[in-house]
PDB file of N, CA, C and O in Angstrom:
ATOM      1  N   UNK A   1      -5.418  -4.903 -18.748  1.00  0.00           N
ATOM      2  CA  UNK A   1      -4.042  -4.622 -18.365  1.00  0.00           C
ATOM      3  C   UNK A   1      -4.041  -3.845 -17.054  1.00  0.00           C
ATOM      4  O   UNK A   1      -4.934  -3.009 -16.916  1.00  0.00           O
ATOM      5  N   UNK A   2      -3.361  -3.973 -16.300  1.00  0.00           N
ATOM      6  CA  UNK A   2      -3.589  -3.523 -14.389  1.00  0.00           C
ATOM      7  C   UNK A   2      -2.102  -2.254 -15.058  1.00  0.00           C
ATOM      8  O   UNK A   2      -1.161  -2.391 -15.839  1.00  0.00           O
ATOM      9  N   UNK A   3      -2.564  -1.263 -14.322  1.00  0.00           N
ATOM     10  CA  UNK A   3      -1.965   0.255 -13.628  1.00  0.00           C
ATOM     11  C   UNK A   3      -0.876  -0.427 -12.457  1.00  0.00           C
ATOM     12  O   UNK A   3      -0.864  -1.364 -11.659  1.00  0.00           O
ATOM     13  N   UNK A   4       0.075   0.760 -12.940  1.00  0.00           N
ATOM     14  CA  UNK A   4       1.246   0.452 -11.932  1.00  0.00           C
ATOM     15  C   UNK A   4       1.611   2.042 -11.012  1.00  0.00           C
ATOM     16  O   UNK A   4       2.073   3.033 -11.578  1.00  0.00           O
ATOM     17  N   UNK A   5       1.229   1.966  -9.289  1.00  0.00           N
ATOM     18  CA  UNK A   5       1.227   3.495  -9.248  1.00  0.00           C
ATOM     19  C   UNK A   5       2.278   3.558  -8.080  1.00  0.00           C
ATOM     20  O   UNK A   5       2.418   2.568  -7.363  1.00  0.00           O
ATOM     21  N   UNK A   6       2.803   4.363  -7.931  1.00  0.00           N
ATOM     22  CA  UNK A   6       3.542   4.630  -6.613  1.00  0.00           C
ATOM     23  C   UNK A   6       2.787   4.454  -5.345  1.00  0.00           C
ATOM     24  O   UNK A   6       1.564   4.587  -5.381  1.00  0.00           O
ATOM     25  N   UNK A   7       3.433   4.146  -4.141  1.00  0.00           N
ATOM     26  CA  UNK A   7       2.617   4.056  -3.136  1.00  0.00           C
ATOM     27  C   UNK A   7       3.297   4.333  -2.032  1.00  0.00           C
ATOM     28  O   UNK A   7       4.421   3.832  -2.056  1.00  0.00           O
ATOM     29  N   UNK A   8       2.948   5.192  -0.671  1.00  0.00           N
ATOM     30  CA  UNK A   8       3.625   5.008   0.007  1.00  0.00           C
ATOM     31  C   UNK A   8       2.589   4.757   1.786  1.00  0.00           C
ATOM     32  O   UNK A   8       1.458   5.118   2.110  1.00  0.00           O
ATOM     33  N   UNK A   9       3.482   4.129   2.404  1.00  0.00           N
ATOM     34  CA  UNK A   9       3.089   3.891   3.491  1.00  0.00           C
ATOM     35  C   UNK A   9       3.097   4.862   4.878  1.00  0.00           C
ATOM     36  O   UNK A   9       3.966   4.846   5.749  1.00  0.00           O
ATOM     37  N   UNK A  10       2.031   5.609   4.845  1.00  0.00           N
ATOM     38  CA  UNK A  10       2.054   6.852   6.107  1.00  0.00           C
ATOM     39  C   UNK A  10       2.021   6.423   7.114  1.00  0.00           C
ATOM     40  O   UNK A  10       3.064   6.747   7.681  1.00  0.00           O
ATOM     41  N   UNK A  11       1.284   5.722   7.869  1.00  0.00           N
ATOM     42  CA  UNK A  11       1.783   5.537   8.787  1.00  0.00           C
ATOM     43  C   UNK A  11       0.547   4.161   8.944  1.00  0.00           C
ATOM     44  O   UNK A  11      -0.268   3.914   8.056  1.00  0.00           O
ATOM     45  N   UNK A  12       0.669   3.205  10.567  1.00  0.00           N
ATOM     46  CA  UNK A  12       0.086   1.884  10.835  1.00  0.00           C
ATOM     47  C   UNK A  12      -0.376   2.144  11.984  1.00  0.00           C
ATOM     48  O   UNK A  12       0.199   2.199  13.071  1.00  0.00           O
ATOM     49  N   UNK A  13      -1.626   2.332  11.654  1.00  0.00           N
ATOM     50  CA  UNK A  13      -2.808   2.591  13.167  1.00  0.00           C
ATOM     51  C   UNK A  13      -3.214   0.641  12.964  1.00  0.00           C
ATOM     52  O   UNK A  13      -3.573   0.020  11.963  1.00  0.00           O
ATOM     53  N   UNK A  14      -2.907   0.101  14.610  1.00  0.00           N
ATOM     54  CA  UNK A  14      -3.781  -0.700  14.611  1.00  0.00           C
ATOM     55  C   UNK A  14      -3.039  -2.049  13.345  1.00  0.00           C
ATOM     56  O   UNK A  14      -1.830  -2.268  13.266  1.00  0.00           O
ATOM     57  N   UNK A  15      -3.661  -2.472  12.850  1.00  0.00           N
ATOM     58  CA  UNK A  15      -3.301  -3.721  12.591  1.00  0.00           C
ATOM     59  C   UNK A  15      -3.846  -3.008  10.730  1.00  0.00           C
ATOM     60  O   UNK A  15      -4.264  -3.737   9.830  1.00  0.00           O
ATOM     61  N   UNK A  16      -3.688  -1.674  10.634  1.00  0.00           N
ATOM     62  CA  UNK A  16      -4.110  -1.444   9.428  1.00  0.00           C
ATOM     63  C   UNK A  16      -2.990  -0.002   8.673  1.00  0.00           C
ATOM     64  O   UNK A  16      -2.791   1.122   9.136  1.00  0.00           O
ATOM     65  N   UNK A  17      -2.674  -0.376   7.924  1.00  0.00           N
ATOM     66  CA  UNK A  17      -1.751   0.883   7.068  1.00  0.00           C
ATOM     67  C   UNK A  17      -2.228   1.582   6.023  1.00  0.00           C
ATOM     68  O   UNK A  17      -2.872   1.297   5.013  1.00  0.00           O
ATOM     69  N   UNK A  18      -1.739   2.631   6.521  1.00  0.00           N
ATOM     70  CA  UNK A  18      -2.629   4.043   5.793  1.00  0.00           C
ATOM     71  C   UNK A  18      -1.317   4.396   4.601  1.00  0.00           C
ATOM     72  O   UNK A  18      -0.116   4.616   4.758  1.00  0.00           O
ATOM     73  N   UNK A  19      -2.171   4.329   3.414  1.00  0.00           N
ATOM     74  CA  UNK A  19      -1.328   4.767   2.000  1.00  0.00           C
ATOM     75  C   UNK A  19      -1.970   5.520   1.375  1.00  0.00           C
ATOM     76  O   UNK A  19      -3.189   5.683   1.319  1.00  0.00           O
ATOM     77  N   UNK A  20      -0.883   6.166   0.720  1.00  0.00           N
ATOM     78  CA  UNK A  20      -1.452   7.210  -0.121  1.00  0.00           C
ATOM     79  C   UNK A  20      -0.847   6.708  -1.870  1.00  0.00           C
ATOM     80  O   UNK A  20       0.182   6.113  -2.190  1.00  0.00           O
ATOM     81  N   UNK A  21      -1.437   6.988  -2.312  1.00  0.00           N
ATOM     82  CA  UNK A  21      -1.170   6.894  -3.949  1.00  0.00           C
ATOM     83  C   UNK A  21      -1.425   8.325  -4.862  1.00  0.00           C
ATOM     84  O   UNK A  21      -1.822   9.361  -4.328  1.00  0.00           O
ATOM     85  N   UNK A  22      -1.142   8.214  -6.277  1.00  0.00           N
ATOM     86  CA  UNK A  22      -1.802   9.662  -6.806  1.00  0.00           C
ATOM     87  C   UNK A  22      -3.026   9.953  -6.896  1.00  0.00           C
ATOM     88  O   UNK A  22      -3.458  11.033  -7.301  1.00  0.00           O
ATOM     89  N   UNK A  23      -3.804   8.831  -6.455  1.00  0.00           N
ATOM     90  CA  UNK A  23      -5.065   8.906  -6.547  1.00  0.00           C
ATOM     91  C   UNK A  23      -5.605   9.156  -5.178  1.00  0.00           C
ATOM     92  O   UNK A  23      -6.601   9.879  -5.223  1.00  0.00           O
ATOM     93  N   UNK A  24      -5.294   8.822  -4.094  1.00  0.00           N
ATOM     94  CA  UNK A  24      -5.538   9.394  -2.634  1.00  0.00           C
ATOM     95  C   UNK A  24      -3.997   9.612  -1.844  1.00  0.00           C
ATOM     96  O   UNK A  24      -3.058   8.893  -1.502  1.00  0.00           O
ATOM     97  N   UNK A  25      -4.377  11.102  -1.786  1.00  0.00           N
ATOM     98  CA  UNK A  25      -3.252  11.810  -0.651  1.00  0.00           C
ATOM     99  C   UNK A  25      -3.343  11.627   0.620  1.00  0.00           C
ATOM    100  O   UNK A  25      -4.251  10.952   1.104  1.00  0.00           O
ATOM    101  N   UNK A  26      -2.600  12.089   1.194  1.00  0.00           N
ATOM    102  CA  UNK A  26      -2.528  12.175   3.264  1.00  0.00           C
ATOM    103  C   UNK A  26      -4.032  12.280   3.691  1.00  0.00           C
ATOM    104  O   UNK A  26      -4.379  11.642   4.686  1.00  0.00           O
ATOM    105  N   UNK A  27      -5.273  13.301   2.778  1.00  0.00           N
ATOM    106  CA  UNK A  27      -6.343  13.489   3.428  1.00  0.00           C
ATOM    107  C   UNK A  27      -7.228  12.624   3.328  1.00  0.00           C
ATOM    108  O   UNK A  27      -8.318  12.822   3.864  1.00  0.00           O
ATOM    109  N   UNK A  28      -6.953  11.375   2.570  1.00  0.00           N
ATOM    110  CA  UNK A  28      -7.632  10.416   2.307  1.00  0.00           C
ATOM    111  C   UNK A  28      -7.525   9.047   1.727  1.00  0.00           C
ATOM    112  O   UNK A  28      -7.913   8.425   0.738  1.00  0.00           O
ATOM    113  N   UNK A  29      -6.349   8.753   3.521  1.00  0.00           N
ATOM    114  CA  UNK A  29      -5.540   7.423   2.351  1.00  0.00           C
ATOM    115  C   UNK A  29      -6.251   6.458   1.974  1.00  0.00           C
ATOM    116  O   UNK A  29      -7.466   6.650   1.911  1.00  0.00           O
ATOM    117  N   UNK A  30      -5.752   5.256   1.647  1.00  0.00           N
ATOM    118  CA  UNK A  30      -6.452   3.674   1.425  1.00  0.00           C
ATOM    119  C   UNK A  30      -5.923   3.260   2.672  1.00  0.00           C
ATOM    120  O   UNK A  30      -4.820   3.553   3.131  1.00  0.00           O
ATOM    121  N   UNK A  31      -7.031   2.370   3.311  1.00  0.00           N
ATOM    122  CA  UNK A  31      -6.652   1.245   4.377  1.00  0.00           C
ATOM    123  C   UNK A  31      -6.125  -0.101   4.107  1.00  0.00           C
ATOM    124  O   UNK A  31      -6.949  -0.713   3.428  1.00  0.00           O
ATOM    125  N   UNK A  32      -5.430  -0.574   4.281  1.00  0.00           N
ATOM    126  CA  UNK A  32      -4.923  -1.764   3.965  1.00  0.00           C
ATOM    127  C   UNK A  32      -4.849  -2.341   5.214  1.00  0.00           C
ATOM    128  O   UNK A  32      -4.556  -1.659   6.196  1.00  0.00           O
ATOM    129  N   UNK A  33      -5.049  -3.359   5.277  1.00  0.00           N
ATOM    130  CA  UNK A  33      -4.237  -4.608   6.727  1.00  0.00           C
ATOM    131  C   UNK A  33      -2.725  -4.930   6.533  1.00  0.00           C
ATOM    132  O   UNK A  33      -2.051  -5.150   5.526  1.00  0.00           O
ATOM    133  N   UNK A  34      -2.558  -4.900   7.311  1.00  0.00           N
ATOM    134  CA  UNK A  34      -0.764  -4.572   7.660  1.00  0.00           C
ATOM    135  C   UNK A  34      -0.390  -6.254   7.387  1.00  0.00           C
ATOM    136  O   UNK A  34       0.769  -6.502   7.054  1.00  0.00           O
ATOM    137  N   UNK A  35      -1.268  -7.283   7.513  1.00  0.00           N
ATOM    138  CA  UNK A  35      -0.500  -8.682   7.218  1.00  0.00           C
ATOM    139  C   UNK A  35      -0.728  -8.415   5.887  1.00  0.00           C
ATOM    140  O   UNK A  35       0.199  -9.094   5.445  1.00  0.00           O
ATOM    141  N   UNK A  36      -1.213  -7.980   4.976  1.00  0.00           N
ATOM    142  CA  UNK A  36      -1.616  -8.314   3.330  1.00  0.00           C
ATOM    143  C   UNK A  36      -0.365  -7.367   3.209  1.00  0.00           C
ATOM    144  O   UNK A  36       0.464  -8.181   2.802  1.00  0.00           O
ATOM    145  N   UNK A  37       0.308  -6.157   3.303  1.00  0.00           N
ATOM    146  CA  UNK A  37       1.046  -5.960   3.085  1.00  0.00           C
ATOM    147  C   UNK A  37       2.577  -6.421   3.385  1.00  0.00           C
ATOM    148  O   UNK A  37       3.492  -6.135   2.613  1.00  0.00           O
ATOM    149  N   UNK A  38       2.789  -7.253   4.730  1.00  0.00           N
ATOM    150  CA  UNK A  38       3.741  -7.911   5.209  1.00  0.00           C
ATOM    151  C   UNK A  38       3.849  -9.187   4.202  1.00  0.00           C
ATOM    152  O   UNK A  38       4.985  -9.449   3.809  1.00  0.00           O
ATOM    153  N   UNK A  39       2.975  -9.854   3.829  1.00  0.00           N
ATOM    154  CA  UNK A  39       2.909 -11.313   3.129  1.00  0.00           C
ATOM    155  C   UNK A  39       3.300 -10.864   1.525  1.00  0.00           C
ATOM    156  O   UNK A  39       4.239 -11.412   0.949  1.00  0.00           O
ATOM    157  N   UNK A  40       2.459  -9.786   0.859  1.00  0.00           N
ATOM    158  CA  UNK A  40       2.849  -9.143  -0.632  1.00  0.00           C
ATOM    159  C   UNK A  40       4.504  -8.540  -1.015  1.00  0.00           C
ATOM    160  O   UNK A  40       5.218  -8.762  -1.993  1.00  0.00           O
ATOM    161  N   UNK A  41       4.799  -7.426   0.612  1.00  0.00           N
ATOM    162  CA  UNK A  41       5.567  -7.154   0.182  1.00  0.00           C
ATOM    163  C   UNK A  41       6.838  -7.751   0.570  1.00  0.00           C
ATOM    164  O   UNK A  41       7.819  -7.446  -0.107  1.00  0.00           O
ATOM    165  N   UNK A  42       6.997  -8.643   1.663  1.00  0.00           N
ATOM    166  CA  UNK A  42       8.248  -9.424   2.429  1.00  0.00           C
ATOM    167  C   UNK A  42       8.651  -8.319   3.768  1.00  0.00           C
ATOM    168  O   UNK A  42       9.009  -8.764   4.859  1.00  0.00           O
ATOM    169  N   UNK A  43       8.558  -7.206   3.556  1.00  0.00           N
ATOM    170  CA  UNK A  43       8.617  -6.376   4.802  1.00  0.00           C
ATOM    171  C   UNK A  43       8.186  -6.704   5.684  1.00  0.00           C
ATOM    172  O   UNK A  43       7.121  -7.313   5.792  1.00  0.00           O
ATOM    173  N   UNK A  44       9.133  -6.277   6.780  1.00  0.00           N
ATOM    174  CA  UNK A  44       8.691  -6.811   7.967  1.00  0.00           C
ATOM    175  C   UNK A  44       7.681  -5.566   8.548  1.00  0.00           C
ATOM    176  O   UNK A  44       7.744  -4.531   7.885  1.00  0.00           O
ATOM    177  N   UNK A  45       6.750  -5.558   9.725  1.00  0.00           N
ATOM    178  CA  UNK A  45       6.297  -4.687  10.259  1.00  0.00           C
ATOM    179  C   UNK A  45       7.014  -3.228  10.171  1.00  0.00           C
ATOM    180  O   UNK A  45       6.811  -2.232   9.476  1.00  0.00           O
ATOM    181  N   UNK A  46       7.829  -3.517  11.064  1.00  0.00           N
ATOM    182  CA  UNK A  46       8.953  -2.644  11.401  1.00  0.00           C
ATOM    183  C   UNK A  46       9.514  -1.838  10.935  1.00  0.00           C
ATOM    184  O   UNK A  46      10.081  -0.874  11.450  1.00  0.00           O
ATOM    185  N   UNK A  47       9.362  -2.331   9.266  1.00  0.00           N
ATOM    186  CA  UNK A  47       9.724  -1.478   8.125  1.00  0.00           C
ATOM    187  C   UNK A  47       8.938  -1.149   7.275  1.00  0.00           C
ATOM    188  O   UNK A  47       9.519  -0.898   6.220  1.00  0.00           O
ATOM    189  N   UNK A  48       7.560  -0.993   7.216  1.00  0.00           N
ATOM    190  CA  UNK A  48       6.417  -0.528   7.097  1.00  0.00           C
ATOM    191  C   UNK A  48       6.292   1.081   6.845  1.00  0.00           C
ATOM    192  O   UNK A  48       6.415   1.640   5.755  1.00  0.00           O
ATOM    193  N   UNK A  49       6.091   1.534   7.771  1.00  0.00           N
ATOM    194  CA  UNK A  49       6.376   2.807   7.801  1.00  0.00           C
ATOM    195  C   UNK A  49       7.182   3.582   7.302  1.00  0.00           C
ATOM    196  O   UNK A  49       8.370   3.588   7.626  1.00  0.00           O
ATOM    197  N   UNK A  50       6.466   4.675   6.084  1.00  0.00           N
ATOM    198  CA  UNK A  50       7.666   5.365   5.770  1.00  0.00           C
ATOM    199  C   UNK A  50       8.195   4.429   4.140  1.00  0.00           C
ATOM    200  O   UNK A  50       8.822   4.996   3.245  1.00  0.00           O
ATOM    201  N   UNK A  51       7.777   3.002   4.086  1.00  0.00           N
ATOM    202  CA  UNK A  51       7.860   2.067   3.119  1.00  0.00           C
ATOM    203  C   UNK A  51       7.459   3.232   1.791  1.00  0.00           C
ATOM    204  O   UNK A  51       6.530   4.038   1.850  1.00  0.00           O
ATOM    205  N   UNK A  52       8.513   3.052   0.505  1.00  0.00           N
ATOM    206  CA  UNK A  52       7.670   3.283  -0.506  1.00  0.00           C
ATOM    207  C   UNK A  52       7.838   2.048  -1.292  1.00  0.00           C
ATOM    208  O   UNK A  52       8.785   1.274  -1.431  1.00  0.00           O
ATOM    209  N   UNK A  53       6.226   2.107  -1.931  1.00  0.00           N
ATOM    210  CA  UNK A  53       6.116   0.495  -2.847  1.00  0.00           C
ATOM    211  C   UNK A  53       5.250   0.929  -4.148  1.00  0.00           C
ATOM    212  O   UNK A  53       4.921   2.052  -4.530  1.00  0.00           O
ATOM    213  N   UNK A  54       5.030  -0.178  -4.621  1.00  0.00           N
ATOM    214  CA  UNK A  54       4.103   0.114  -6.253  1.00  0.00           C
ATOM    215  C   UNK A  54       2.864  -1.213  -5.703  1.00  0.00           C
ATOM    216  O   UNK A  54       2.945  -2.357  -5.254  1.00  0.00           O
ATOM    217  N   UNK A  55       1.968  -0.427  -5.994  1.00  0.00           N
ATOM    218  CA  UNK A  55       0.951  -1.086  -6.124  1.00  0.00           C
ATOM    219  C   UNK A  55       0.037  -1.059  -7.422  1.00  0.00           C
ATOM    220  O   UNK A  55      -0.237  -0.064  -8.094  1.00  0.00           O
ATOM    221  N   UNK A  56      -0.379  -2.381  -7.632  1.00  0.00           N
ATOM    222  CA  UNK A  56      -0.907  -3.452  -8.554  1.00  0.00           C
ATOM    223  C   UNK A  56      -2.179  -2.780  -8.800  1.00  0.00           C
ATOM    224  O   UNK A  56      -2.644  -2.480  -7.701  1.00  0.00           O
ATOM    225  N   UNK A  57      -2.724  -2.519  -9.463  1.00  0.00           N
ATOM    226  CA  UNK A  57      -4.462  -1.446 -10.190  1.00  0.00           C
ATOM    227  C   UNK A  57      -4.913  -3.035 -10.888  1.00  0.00           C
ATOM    228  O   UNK A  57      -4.187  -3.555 -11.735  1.00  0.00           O
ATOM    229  N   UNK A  58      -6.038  -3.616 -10.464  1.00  0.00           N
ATOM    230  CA  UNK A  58      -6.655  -4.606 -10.885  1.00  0.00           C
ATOM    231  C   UNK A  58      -7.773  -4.224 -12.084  1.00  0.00           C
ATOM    232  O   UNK A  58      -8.220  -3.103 -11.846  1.00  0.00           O
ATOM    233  N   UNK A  59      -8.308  -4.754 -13.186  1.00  0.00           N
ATOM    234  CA  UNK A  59      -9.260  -4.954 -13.824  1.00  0.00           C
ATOM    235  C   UNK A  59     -10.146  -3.612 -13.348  1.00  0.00           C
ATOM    236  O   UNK A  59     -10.585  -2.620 -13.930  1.00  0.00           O
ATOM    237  N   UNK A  60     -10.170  -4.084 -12.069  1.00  0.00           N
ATOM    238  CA  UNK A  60     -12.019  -3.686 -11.667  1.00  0.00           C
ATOM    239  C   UNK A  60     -11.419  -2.231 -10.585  1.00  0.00           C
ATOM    240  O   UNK A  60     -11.983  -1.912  -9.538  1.00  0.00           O
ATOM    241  N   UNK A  61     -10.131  -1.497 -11.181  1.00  0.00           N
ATOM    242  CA  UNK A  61      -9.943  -0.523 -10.197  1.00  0.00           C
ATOM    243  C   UNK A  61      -9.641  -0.440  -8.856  1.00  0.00           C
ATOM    244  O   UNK A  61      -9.577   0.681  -8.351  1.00  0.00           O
ATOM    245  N   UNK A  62      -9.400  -1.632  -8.041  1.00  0.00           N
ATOM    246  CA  UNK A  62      -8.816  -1.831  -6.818  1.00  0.00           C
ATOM    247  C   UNK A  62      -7.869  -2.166  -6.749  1.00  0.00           C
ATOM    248  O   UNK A  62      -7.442  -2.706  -7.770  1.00  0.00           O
ATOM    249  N   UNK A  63      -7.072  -2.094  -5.732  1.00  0.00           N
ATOM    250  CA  UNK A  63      -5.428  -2.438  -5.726  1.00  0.00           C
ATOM    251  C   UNK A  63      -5.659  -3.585  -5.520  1.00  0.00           C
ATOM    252  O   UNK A  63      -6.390  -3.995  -4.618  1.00  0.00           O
ATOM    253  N   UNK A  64      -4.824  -4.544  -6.664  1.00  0.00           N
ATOM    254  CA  UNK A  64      -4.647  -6.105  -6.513  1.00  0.00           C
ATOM    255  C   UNK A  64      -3.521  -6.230  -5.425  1.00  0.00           C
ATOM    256  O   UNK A  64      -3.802  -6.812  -4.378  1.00  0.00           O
ATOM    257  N   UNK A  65      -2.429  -5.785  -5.589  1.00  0.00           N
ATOM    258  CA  UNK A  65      -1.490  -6.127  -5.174  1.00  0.00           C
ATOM    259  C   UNK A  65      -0.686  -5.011  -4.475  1.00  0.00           C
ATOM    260  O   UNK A  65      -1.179  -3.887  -4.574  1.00  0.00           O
ATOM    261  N   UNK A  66       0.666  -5.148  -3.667  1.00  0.00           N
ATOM    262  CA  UNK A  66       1.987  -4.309  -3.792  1.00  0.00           C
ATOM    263  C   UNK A  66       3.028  -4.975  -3.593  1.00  0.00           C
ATOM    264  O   UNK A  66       3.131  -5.942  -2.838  1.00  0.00           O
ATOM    265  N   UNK A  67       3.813  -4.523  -4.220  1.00  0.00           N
ATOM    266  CA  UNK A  67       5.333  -5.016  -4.196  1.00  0.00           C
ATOM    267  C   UNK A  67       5.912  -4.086  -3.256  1.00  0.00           C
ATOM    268  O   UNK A  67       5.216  -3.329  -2.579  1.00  0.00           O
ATOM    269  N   UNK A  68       7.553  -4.140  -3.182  1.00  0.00           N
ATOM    270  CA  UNK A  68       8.706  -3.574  -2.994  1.00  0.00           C
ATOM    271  C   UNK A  68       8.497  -2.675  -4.380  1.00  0.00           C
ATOM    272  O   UNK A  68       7.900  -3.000  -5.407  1.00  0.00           O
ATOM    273  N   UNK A  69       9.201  -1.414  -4.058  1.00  0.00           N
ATOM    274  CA  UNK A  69       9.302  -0.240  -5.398  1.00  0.00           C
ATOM    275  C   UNK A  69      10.800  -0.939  -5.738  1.00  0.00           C
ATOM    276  O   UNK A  69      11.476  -0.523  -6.679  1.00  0.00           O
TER     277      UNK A  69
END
C-alpha cells in the first residue's frame, strides 16, 4: 500500500525542483526534474514554485508519483 505525504515545491534551480516533504525539510530537499513534475502534476512551470502537492510513497520507499494537493 503506497504513503500519501504533503509536498511542497521550494523553489526550481535549473531544469530541477527542490521539495521538501516530512521526511526532508528546506536543509535537505528531494530533487525532482521539473518535466516529471509538469507531466504528473498538469502545472505549468510557472506555477511550480511555491506549488503545494501530495506525493505518491511507492512499495520500495521512493516517490512514485505527485499530484495536485
Amino acid at each position: 500500500m503506497s504513503e500519501r505525504l504533503t509536498a511542497r515545491v521550494l523553489l526550481l534551480v535549473g531544469d530541477e525542483a527542490e521539495i521538501t516533504t516530512p521526511h526532508r525539510d528546506h536543509t535537505d530537499p528531494e530533487r525532482v526534474p521539473v518535466a516529471r513534475l509538469v507531466e504528473e502534476t498538469g502545472l505549468a512551470r510557472e506555477e511550480l514554485a511555491g506549488a503545494q502537492l501530495v506525493a505518491v510513497v511507492g512499495d520500495d520507499g521512493e516517490l512514485a508519483r505527485f499530484e495536485r494537493a
